[in-house]
C-alpha positions in Angstrom: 13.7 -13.1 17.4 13.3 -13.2 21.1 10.7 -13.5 23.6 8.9 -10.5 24.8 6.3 -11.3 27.4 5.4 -7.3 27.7 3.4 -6.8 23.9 3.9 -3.5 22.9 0.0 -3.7 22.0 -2.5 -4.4 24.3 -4.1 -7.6 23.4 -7.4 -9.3 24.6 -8.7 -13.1 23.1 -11.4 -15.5 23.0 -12.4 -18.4 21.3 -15.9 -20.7 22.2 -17.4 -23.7 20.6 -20.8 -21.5 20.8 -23.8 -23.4 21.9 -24.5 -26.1 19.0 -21.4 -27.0 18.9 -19.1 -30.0 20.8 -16.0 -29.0 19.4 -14.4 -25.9 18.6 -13.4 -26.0 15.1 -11.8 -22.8 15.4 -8.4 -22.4 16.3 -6.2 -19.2 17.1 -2.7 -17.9 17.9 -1.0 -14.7 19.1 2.5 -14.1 20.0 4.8 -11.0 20.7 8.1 -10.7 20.3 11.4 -8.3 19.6 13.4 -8.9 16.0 17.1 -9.6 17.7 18.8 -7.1 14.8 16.9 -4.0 15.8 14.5 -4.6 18.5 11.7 -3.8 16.9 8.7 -5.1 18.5 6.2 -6.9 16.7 2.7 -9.1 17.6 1.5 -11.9 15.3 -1.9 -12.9 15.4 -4.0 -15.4 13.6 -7.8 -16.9 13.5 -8.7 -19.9 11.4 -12.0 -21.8 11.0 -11.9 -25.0 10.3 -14.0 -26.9 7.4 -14.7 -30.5 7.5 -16.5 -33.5 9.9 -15.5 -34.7 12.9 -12.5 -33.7 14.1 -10.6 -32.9 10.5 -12.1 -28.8 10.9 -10.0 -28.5 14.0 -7.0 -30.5 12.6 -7.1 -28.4 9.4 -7.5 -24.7 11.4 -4.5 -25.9 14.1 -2.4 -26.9 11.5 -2.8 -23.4 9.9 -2.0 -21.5 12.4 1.0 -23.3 13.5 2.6 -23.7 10.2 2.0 -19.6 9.6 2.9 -18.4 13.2 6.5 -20.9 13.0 7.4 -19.8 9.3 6.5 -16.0 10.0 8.3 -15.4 13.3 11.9 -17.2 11.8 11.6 -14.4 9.1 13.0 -10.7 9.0 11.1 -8.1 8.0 12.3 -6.6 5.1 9.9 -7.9 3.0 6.9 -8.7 5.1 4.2 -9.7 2.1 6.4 -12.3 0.4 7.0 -13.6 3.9 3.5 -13.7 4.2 2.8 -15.1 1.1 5.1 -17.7 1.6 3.4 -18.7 4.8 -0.1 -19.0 3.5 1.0 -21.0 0.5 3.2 -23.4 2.8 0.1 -23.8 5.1 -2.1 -24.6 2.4 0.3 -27.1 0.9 0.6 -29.0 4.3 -2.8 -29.0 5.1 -3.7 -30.6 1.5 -1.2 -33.0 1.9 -2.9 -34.0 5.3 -6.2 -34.3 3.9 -4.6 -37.3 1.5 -3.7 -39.0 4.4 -6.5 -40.7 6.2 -10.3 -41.0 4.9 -11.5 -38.9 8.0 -9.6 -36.0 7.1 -10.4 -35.9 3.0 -11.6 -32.8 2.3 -10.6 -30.7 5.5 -9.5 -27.2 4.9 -9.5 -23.7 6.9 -9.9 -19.9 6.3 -7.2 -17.6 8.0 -7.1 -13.8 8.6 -3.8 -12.4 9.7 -2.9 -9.3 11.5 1.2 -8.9 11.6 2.0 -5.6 13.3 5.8 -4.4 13.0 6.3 -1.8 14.8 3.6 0.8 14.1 2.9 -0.8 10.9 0.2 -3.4 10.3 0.1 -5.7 7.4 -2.6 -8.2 6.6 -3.5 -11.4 4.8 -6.7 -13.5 4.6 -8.3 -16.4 3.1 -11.6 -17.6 3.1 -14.1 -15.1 5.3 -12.7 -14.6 8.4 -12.3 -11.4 8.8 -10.4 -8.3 10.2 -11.6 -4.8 11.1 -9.5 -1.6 11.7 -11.5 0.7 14.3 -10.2 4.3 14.6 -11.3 7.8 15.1 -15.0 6.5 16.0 -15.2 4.2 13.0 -15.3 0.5 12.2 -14.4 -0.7 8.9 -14.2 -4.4 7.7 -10.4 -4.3 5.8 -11.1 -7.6 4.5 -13.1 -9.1 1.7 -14.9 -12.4 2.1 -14.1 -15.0 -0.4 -17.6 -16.6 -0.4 -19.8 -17.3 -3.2 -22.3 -14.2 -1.8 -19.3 -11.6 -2.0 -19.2 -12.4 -5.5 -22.9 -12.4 -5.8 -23.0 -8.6 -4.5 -20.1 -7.3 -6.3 -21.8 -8.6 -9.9 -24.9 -7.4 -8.5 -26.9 -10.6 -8.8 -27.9 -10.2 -4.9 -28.4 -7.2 -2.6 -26.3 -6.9 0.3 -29.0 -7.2 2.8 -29.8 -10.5 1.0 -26.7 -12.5 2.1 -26.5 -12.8 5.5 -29.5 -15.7 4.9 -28.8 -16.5 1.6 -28.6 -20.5 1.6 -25.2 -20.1 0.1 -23.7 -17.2 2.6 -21.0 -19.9 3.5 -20.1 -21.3 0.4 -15.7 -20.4 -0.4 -14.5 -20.0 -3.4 -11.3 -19.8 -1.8 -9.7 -21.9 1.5 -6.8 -23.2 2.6 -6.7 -27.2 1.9 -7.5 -26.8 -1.9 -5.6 -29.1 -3.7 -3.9 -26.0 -5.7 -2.8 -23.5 -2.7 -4.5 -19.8 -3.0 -2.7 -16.9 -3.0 -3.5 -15.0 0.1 -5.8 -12.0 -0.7 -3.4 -8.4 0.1 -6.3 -5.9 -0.1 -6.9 -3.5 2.6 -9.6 -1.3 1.4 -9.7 2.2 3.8 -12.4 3.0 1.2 -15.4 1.7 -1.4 -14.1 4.0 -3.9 -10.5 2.4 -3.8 -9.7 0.0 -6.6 -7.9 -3.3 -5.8 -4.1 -2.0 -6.3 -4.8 0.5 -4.7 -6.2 -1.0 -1.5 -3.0 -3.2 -2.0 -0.7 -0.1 -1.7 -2.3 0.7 2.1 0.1 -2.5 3.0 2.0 -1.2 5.9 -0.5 1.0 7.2 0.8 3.2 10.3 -1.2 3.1 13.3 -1.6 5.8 15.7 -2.8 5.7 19.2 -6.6 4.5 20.3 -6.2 2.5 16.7 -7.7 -1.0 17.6 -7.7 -4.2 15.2 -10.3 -6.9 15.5 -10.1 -10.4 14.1 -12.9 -12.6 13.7 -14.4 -16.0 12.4 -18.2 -16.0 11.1 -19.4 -17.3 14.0 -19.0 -13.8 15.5 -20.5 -11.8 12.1 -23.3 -14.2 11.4 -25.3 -13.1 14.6 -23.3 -9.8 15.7 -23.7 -6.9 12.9 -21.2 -4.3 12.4 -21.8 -1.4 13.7 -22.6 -3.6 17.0 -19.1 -4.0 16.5 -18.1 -0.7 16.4 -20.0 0.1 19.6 -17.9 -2.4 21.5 -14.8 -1.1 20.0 -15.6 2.1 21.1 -17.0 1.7 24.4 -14.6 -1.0 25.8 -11.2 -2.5 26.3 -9.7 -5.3 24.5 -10.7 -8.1 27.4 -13.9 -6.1 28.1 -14.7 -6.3 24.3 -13.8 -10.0 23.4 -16.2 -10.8 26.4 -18.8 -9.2 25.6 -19.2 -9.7 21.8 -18.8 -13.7 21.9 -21.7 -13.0 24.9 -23.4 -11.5 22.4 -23.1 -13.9 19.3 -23.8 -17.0 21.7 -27.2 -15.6 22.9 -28.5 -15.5 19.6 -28.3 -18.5 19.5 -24.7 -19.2 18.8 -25.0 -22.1 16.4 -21.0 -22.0 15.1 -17.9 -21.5 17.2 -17.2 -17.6 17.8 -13.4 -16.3 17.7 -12.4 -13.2 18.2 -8.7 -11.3 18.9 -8.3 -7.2 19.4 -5.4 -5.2 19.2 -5.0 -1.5 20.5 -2.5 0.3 20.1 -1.9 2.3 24.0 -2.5 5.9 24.6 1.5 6.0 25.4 2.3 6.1 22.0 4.0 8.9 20.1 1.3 11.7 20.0 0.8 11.9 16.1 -3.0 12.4 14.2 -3.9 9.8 11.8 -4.7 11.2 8.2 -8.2 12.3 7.1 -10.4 10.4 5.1 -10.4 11.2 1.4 -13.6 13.0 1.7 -12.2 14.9 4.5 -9.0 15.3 3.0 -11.0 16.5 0.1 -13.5 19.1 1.8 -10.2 20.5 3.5 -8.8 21.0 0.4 -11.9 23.2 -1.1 -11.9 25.4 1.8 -8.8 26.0 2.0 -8.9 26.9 -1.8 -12.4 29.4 -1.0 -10.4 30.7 1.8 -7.2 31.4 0.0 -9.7 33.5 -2.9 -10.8 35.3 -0.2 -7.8 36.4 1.6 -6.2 37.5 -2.1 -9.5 39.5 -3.2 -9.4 41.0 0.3 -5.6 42.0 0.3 -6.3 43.5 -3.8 -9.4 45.4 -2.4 -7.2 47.5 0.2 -3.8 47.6 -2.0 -5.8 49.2 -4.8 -8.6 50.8 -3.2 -7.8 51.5 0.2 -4.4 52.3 0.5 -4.3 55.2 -2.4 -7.2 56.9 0.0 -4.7 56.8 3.2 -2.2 59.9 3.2 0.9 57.9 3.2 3.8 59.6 4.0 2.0 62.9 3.5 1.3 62.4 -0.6 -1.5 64.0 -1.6 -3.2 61.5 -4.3 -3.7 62.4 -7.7 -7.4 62.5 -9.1 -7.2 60.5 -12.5 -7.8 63.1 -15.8 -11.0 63.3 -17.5 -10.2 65.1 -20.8 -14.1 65.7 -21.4 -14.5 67.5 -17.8 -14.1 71.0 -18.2 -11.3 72.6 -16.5 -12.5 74.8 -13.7 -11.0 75.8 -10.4 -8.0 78.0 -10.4 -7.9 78.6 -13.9 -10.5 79.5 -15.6 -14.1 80.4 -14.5 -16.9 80.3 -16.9 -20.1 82.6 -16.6 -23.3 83.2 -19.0 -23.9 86.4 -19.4 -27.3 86.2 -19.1 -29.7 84.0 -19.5 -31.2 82.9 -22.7 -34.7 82.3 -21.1 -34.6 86.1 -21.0 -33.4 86.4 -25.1 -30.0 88.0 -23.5 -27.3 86.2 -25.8 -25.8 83.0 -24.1 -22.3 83.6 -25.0 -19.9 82.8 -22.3 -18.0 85.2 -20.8 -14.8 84.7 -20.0 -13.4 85.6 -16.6 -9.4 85.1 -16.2 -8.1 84.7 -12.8 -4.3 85.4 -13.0 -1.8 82.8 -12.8 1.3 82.5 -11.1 4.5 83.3 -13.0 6.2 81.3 -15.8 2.9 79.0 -15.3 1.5 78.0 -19.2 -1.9 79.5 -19.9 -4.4 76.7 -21.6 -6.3 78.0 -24.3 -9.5 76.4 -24.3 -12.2 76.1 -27.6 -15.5 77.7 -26.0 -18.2 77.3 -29.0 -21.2 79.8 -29.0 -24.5 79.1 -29.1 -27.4 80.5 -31.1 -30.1 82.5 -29.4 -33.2 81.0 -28.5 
């Protein structure tokens, strides 16, 4: 690994104690950097929120980030989620083994959201509910899940939605870094509500494309800023623009818990390339090109089998199909009453012959007579 003070991302970051707050309990960390093997270029970036009095919240969220940023950036990347994995769990080990230490620290812990981008790839991990939110095409949309009792709440539908954001237990983990048995880091990254969790798994290593732009976050930012707020920023501003303005945001309303926030974008200098549609998209593409394909092959029938035979190609005359119950008429035989039978004349047919051409076979056809009327 080596040093590279140019990020191949552009980057903007902010962290404040908020306005009820004397110390930030937060604590954050980005770094860019080239692997020496290949030079692939790759940015690191981490927010924890610390849990716990005094000053254990901060000690707990530091020692996170540090222990995660050192152990990630001496790996390769051949195998970026056990490196990850291995990370969180070491981080969580350390910082329960510093809570055992001194009284003042007993029961100190953190959340962490990670963003590792390799490359043009982007890989994630997260505990507790800091989050992380991937903004592209126009659209925001939280890739994380909080691990808080609320979250759980929703998904067994013994709340509403709109109900936790002021639910007394909205900040109550189920999972956090500090526990006394490490967690495993959570690997979803849902791209959408219909995906199941291995799937959401299997977006690991998602390839960014240019205007893409990541946003990491502690609660103190979603608690008073709401997401589609969010999305506005994204959209509208640049990375130090953005930051800026949403931690302006959160601490006007009131700001009551220290406010985080890092972006990622990825520059509009990056290989030219269309990031895939949505699975409804994807799917509404797929109808119409299946109506349009029916239409094209009814169209192309049509005039194979009933246009064409009416064109005089290459001077053939075409064929009319045979009726056998259509009497046979022009140039062979014509077929005349005699007379009418509304005047009692008989109605037999008389039979004209117009001559035929030589060596040409003569049809004999069955004319029945009628009775007079």
């Amino acid at each position: 690994m080596s040093d590279n003070p140019k990020s191949h991302l552009h980057i903007g970051v902010l962290s404040h104690p908020g306005e009820k707050r004397e110390i930030n309990e937060d604590s954050c960390g980005i770094s860019s950097y080239q692997l020496e093997e290949n030079l692939t270029p790759a940015v690191l970036a981490i927010v924890a929120d610390g849990i716990g009095g005094h000053q254990a919240g901060e000690i707990a969220s530091q020692l996170t980030v540090d222990t995660i940023m050192n152990k990630l950036m001496q790996e390769d990347i051949d195998q970026p989620l056990h490196h990850l994995r291995s990370a969180v769990k070491l981080a969580g080990k350390l910082v329960a083994e510093t809570a055992l230490q001194s009284q003042e620290y007993y029961g100190m812990g953190s959340t962490v959201a990670i963003a590792w981008v390799i490359g043009n790839k982007l890989y994630i991990a997260h505990v507790g509910d800091s989050r992380i939110y991937l903004f592209r095409n126009g659209n925001c949309r939280q890739i994380t899940i909080d691990h808080t009792w609320v979250q759980e709440a929703i998904k067994h539908e013994i709340i509403r939605p709109e109900e936790a954001r002021d639910h007394p237990r909205a900040h109550v983990l189920h999972l956090a870094i500090g526990s006394q048995d490490p967690p495993e880091p959570d690997f979803r990254l849902p791209l959408s509500d219909e995906e199941s969790d291995l799937q959401s798994e299997n977006n690991q290593g998602l390839k960014l494309f240019r205007g893409d732009k990541i946003l990491l976050c502690s609660d103190g930012l979603t608690d008073l800023v709401e997401n589609h707020e969010i999305r506005v920023a994204l959209e509208e501003q640049n990375p130090d623009e953005a930051v800026q303005s949403l931690v302006s945001l959160a601490r006007a309303r009131g700001g009551h818990d220290n406010i985080t926030v890092i972006i990622l974008e990825v520059p509009q200098d990056w290989p030219k390339e269309k990031p895939p549609p949505s699975k409804k998209k994807f799917l509404r593409l797929i109808l119409f090109a299946f109506i349009a394909t029916i239409i094209v092959t009814t169209l192309i029938a049509i005039a194979w089998f009933g246009i064409l035979p009416l064109l005089d190609g290459d001077h053939a005359t075409p064929v009319p199909p045979t009726n056998v119950s259509t009497p046979i008429t022009t140039d062979l035989m014509e077929f005349a009453p005699s007379a009418s039978p509304l005047l009692g004349e008989s109605s037999t047919p008389t039979i004209t012959a117009t001559p035929l051409p030589t060596g040409t076979p003569i049809p004999f056809p069955t004319v029945a007579s009628s009775d007079t009327g």
